[in-house]
Each structure stands twice: as structure tokens, then as C-alpha cells.
VEXDREN-2710 file (C-alpha; in Angstrom, 1 decimal):
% VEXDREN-2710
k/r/px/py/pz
1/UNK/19.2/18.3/23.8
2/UNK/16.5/20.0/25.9
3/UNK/15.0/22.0/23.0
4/UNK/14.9/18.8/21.4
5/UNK/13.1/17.3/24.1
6/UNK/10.8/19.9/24.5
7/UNK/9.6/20.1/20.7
8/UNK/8.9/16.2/20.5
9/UNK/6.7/17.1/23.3
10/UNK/4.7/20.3/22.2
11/UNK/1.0/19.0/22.2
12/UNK/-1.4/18.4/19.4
13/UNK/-3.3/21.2/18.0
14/UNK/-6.8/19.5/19.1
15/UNK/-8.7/22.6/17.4
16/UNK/-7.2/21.9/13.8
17/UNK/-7.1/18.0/14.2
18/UNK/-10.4/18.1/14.9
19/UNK/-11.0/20.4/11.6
20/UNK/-9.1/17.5/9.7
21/UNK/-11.6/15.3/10.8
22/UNK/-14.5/17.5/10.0
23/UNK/-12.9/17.9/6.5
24/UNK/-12.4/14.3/5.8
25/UNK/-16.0/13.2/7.0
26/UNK/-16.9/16.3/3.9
27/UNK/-14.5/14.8/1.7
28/UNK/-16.1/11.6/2.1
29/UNK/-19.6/12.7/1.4
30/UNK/-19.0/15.1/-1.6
31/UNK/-17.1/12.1/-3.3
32/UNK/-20.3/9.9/-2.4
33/UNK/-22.3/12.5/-4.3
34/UNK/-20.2/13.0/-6.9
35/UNK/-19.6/9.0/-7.2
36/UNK/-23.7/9.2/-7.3
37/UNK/-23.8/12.0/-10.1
38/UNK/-21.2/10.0/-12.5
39/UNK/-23.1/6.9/-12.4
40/UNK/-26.3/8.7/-13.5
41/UNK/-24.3/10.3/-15.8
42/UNK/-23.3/6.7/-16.9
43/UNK/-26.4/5.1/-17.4
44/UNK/-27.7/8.4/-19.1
45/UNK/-25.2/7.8/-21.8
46/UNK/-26.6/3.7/-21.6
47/UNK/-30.0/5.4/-21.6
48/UNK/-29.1/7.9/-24.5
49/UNK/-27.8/5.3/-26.7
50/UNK/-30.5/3.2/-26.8
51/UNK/-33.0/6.0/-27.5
52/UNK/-31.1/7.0/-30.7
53/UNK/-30.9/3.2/-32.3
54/UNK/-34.9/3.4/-31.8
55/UNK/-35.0/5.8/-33.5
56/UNK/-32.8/4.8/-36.4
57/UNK/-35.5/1.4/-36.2
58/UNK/-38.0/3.8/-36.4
59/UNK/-36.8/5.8/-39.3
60/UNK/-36.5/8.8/-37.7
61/UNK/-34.0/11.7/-37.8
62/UNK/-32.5/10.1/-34.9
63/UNK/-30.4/7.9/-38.0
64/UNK/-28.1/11.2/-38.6
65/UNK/-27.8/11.8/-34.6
66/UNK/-26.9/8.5/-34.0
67/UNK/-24.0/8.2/-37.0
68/UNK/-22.4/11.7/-35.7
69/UNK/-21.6/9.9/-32.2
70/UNK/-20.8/6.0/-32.9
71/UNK/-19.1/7.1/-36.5
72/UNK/-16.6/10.3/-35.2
73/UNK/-14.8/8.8/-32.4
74/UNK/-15.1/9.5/-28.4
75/UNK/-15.2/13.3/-28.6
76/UNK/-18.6/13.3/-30.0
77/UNK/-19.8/10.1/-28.2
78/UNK/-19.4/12.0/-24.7
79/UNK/-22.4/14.5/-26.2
80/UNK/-24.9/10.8/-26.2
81/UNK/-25.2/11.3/-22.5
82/UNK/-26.6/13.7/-20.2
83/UNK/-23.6/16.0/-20.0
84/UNK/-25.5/18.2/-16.8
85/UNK/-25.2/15.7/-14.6
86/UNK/-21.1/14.7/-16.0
87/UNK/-20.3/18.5/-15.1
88/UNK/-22.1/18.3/-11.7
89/UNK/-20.1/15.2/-11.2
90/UNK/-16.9/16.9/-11.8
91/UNK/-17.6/19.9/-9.4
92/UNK/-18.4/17.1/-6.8
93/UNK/-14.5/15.7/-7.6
94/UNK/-13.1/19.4/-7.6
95/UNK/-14.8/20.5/-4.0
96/UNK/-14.1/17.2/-2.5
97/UNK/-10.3/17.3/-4.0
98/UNK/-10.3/20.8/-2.0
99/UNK/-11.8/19.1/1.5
100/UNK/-9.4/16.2/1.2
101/UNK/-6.4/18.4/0.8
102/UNK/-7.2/20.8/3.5
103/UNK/-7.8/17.5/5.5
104/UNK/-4.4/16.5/4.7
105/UNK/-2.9/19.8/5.2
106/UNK/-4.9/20.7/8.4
107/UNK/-3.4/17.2/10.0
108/UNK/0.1/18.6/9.0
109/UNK/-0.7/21.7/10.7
110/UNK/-1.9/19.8/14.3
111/UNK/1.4/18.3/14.5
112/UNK/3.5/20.2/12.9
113/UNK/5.2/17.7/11.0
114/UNK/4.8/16.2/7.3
115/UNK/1.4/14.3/7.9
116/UNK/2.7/11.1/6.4
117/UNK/3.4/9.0/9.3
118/UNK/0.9/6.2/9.5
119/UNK/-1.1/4.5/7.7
120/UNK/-4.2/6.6/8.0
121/UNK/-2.4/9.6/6.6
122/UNK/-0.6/7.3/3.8
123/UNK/-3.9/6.6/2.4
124/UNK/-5.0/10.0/2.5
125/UNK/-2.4/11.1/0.5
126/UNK/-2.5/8.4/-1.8
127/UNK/-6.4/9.4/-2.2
128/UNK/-5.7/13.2/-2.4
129/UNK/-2.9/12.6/-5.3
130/UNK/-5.1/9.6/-7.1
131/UNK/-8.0/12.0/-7.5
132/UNK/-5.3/15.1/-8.6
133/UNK/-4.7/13.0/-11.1
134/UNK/-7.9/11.8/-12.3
135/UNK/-9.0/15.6/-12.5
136/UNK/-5.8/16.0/-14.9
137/UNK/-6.0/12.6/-17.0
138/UNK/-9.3/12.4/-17.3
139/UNK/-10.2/16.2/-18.2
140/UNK/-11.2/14.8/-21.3
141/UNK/-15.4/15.1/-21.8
142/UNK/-15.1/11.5/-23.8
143/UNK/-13.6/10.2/-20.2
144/UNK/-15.6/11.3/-17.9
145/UNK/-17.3/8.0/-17.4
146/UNK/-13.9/6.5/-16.1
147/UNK/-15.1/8.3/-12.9
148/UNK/-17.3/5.9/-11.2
149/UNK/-14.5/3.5/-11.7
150/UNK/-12.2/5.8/-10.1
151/UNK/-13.7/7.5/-6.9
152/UNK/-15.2/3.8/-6.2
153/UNK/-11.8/2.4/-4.9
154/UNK/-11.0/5.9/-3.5
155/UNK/-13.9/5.7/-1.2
156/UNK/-13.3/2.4/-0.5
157/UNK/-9.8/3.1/0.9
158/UNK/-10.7/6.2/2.7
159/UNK/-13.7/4.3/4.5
160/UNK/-10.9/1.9/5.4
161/UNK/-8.6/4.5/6.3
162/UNK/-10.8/6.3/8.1
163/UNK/-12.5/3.4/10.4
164/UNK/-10.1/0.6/10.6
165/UNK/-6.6/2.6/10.2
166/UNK/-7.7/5.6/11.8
167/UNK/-4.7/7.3/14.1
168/UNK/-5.3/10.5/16.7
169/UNK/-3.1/13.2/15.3
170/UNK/0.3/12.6/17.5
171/UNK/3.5/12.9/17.0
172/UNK/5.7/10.6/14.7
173/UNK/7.4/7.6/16.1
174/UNK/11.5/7.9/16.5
175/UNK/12.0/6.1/13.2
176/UNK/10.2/8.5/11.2
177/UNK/11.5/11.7/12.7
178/UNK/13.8/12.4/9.8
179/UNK/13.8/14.9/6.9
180/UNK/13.2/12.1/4.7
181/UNK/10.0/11.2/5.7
182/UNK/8.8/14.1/3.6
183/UNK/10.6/13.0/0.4
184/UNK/10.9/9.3/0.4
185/UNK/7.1/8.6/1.5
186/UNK/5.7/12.0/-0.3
187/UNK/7.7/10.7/-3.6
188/UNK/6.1/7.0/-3.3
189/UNK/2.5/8.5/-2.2
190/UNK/2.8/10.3/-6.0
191/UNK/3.6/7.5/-7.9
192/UNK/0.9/5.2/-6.1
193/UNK/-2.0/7.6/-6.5
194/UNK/-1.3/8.0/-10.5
195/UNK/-0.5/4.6/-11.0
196/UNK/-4.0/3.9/-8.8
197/UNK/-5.4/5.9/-11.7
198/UNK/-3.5/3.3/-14.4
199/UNK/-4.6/0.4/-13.2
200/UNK/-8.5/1.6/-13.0
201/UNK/-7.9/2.5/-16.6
202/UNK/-6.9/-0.8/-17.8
203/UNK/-9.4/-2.7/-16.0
204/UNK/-11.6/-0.5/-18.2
205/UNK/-9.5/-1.5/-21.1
206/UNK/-10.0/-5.3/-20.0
207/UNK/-14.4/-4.5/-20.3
208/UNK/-14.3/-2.7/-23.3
209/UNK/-12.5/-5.4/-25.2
210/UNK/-14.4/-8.4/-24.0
211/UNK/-17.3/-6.0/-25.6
212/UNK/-15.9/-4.4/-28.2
213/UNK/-17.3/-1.1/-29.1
214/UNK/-20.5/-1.3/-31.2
215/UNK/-20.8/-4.9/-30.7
216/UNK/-21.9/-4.8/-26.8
217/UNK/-24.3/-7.8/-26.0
218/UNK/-25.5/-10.2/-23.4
219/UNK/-25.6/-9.3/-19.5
220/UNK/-22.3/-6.6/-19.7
221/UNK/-23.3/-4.6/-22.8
222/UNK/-24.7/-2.0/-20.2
223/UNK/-21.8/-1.7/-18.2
224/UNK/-18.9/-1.5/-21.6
225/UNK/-21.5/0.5/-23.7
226/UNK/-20.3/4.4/-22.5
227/UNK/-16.7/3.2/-22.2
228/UNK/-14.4/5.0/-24.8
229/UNK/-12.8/2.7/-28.0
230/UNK/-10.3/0.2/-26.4
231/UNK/-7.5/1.7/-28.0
232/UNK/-7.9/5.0/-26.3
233/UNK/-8.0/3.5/-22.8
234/UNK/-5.0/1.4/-24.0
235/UNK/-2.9/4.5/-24.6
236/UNK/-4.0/6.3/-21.8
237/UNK/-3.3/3.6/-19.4
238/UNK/0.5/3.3/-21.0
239/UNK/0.8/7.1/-20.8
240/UNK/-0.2/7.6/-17.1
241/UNK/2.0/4.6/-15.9
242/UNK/5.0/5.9/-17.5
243/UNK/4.5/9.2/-15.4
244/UNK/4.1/7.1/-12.0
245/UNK/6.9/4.9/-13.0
246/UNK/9.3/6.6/-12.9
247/UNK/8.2/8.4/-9.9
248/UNK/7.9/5.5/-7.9
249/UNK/11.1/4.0/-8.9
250/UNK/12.4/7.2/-7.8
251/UNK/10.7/7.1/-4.2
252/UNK/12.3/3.4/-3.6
253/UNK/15.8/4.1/-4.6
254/UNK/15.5/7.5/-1.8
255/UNK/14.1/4.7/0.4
256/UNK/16.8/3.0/-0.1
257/UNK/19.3/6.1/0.6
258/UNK/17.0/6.4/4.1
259/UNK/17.7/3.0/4.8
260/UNK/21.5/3.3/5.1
261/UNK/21.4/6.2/7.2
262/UNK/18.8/5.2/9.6
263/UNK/20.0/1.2/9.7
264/UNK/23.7/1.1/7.7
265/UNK/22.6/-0.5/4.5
266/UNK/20.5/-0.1/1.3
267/UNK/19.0/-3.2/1.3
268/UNK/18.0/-5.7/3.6
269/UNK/15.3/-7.8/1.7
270/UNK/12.5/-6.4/4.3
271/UNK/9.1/-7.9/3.6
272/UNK/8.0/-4.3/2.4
273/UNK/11.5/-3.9/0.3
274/UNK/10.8/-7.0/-1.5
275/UNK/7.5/-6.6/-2.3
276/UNK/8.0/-3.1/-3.1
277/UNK/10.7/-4.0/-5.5
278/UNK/8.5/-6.9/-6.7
279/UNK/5.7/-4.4/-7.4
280/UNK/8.4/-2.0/-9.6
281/UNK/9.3/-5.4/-11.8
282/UNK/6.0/-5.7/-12.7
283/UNK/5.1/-2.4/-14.0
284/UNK/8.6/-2.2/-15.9
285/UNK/7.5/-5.9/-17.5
286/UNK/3.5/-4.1/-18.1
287/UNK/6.1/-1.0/-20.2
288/UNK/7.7/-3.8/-21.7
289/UNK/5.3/-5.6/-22.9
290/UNK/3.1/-2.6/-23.9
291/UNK/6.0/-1.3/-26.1
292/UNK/6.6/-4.7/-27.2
293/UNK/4.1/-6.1/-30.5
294/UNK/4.6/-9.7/-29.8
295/UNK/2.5/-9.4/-26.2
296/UNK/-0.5/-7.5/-27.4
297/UNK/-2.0/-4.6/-25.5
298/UNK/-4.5/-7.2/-23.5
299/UNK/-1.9/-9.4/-21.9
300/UNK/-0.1/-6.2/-21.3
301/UNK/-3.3/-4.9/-19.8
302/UNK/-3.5/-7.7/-17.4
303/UNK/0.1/-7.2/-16.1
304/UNK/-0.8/-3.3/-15.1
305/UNK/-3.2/-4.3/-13.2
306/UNK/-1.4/-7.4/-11.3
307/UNK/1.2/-4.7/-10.5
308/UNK/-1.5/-2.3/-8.9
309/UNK/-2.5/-5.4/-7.0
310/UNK/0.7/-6.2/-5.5
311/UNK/1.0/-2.3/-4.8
312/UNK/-2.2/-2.7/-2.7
313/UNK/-1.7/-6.0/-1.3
314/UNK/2.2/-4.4/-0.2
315/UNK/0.2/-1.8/1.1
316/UNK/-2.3/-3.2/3.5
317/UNK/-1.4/-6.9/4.2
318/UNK/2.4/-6.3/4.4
319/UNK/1.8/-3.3/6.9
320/UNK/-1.0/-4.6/8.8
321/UNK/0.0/-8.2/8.9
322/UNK/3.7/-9.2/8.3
323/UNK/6.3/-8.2/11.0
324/UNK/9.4/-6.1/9.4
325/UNK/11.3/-2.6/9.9
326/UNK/8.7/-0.9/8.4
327/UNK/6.1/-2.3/10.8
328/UNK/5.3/1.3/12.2
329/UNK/2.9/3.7/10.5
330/UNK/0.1/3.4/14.1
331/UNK/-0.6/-0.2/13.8
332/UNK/1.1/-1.9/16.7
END
């Protein structure tokens, strides 16, 4: 009982906390640049495109450049933008993916323990594992302008994270000092970040086919213009959310199995439980209805990302706000 004791009270590692820190404030910035680079990248496609239909107007030989990219599918149209500043862009991801996981592993480190115990650290990791799996859905060169929609809401929940939710590195509280901290939370970390990744796909989905591809006008053409064909972001937005689904559904049922042990039942219809479950029903109705021809992929679309909003609304309003068991995480 001593020993125990004296290793819930072995003190912080100060020198590699405070490299965390250093690491996340890098992370940060090198996401801000690479954020920066993509958009350029962007509106050089924008900028591209209209280039080659002045051409066609004038004549030109811009007419045979500008029916290889609209007329041969995504593939080609990636090559209608600047593709230096798209490859600077991605090393930007790469070397800040690197800074945020050393900043995640480096907090483990301090406290020697699975740095998933508040909230500061949950959004971390859901950062860490949404960009992981931008860099391996989105490899594509034909999707690389789904990155300014994807590092946008990652910097805006590690500037929230990092400010508002911010925790010292200490040690857990009593309720998380189990061994299923590491799966249960770790599991459910995985499936948010990929299914982060869904949602920013079908919002893309929702632009491109209110301007549908070729047809862009009025004030939004700029914005849908580089955006692959709607049916490409439709798939791809079906195909990553059946990999977090799963993987999410998993994390909740081992919550589940961590509930009876730490309280003696499975299920007690906690604020975060419910909505958590309430979040899982809607991404198995958004499968559903995706697999499902009377819905049509655009009502479908909307459900995905209704489910990615409950996710974030459990996230922050349910943690910061509404009293319940899991009410810990360095809020109160």
C-alpha cells in the first residue's frame, strides 16, 4: 500500500512537460503555415482555372489544356493548380503531425501515465489521430484541397485546447487510474479523429453539389471550383466513416465494460453515455441511409455531419457544462 502511495506521488517531470509545451506551441505554428500554403494552393487552382478558359475564349492552345483537366476526372484536375505550394503544404502537415505526436508522447512521459486524462490531452489526441488520418485519406494529389478544410477545425480545437482547456501535467485523478484509461479513451480518441476527417469531407460534399462541377456560379463558385466531383467526396466520406464506426462503437461498449467495474453497472444513462450513444445512432442512420437508394447521398450527407456535431457538442458542452460521472478530465 506504501509503494502505491509513493508512486501516485512521484513528481512531474517539469523538464519534458515543459518540452510538451514547446512542441505543441511548434505544432501549432507549422499547421498555421501549412493551413496558409493549402489555401494558396487553393486559390492557385481558382487562379489556374480561370487562366485556361481565357485562353480557350481566346483561341489559344490553352482549349487542349483545359479539356485534359475538366474532361479526365480529378487525377488530372489536381495538375490545374500550383502543385509546389500543395507539396509544401503537405510537408507542413507531415512536420507538424511529428511535433504534435512528440507533444503527446512527451506529456506521457512527464507523468508517466497514458496522457489521456483531461480534456486538454483528449483534444490532443483527437488532433494527432484526425491529422494521421487526413495524411492517409487524403494522400490522393486530386484531394489535397480538402486540407484547408481539415487543419481549419484542428487549429481551432487545439487553440481551444491549448488556452481555455489547458491542464499542468499532473497526475490522473482516482477515477482514471485504471488500465482502461488507455483502451477505452485511446479507442474512442481513434474513432473521433477519423470520423472528424468524415464529417469535413461531407461538408465538402454539401459545397460541391450546391455547385456542381463545371457549372460553379454566383458568389461560391470560388470556393466549390477546386473541390473534386461530388461523387468522389461522397464515397470517400462513406468509406472513412465506416473505418471510425466501428471503432468508436467499439470504444463505447469497453466504456461500458469500465463502467461496471469502476461503478457496478454498464449503463446508467449518464449525460455523456446518452449522448455518446445518441452520437453512434446517428452515424449508423448516416451508413444507412448512404447504403440505402431511396435517401440519396445529400440527405445522407447531412446526417454525417449532424452526427460529427453531436460528437463535438458531447465533447465540449457535456464536459464543460453538464454535471455527471464523467465530469472529471481538469475542469472542476
Amino acid at each position: 500500500m506504501n509503494t502505491v502511495i509513493l508512486a501516485q506521488a512521484l513528481p512531474v517531470n517539469e523538464t519534458l512537460s515543459n518540452y510538451s509545451d514547446m512542441a505543441f506551441r511548434t505544432s501549432f505554428a507549422i499547421y498555421v503555415l501549412a493551413l496558409l500554403a493549402s489555401m494558396i494552393y487553393y486559390g492557385g487552382f481558382r487562379a489556374a482555372k480561370f487562366t485556361q478558359k481565357e485562353l480557350v475564349t481566346a483561341g489559344g492552345t490553352g482549349l487542349t489544356e483545359s479539356t485534359s483537366i475538366t474532361d479526365t476526372g480529378d487525377e488530372d484536375r489536381a495538375s490545374a493548380g500550383n502543385t509546389r505550394w500543395a507539396k509544401i503544404a503537405h510537408l507542413f502537415v507531415v512536420i507538424g503531425f511529428l511535433f504534435a505526436v512528440a507533444t503527446w508522447v512527451l506529456r506521457g512521459l512527464a507523468t508517466d501515465r497514458f496522457p489521456l486524462g483531461n480534456m486538454y490531452e483528449y483534444i490532443l489526441g483527437t488532433t494527432v489521430l484526425a491529422v494521421g488520418a487526413g495524411l492517409v485519406f487524403l494522400r490522393k494529389p486530386a484531394l489535397q484541397t480538402a486540407w484547408p478544410y481539415v487543419l481549419l477545425p484542428v487549429l481551432v480545437l487545439m487553440f481551444f485546447g491549448g488556452t481555455h482547456l489547458y491542464s499542468e501535467a499532473a497526475p490522473v485523478v482516482p477515477a482514471l487510474r485504471s488500465f482502461w484509461l488507455p483502451i477505452h479513451v485511446s479507442i474512442i480518441t481513434l474513432g473521433a479523429g477519423i470520423l472528424l476527417v468524415a464529417g469535413v469531407v461531407s461538408i465538402m460534399y454539401l459545397i460541391r453539389v450546391w455547385q456542381p462541377q463545371g457549372h460553379e456560379s454566383g458568389w461560391g463558385a470560388w470556393l466549390a471550383r477546386p473541390l473534386p466531383a461530388a461523387e468522389t467526396l461522397d464515397r470517400l466520406a462513406y468509406r472513412i466513416t465506416v473505418v471510425g464506426f466501428p471503432i468508436f462503437g467499439v470504444g463505447i461498449l469497453l466504456g461500458a465494460v469500465w463502467a461496471e467495474s469502476a461503478w457496478g453497472r454498464f449503463w446508467g444513462w449518464d449525460p455523456k453515455e446518452t449522448v455518446s450513444f445518441i452520437t453512434w445512432v446517428l452515424y449508423a442512420v448516416y451508413l444507412h441511409a448512404r447504403a440505402t437508394s431511396g435517401w440519396g447521398p445529400k440527405r445522407a450527407a447531412w446526417i454525417n455531419i449532424a452526427a460529427f456535431s453531436v460528437h463535438v457538442f458531447n465533447l465540449f458542452f457535456i464536459n464543460m457544462v453538464v454535471s455527471g460521472l464523467h465530469s472529471y478530465a481538469g475542469l472542476n
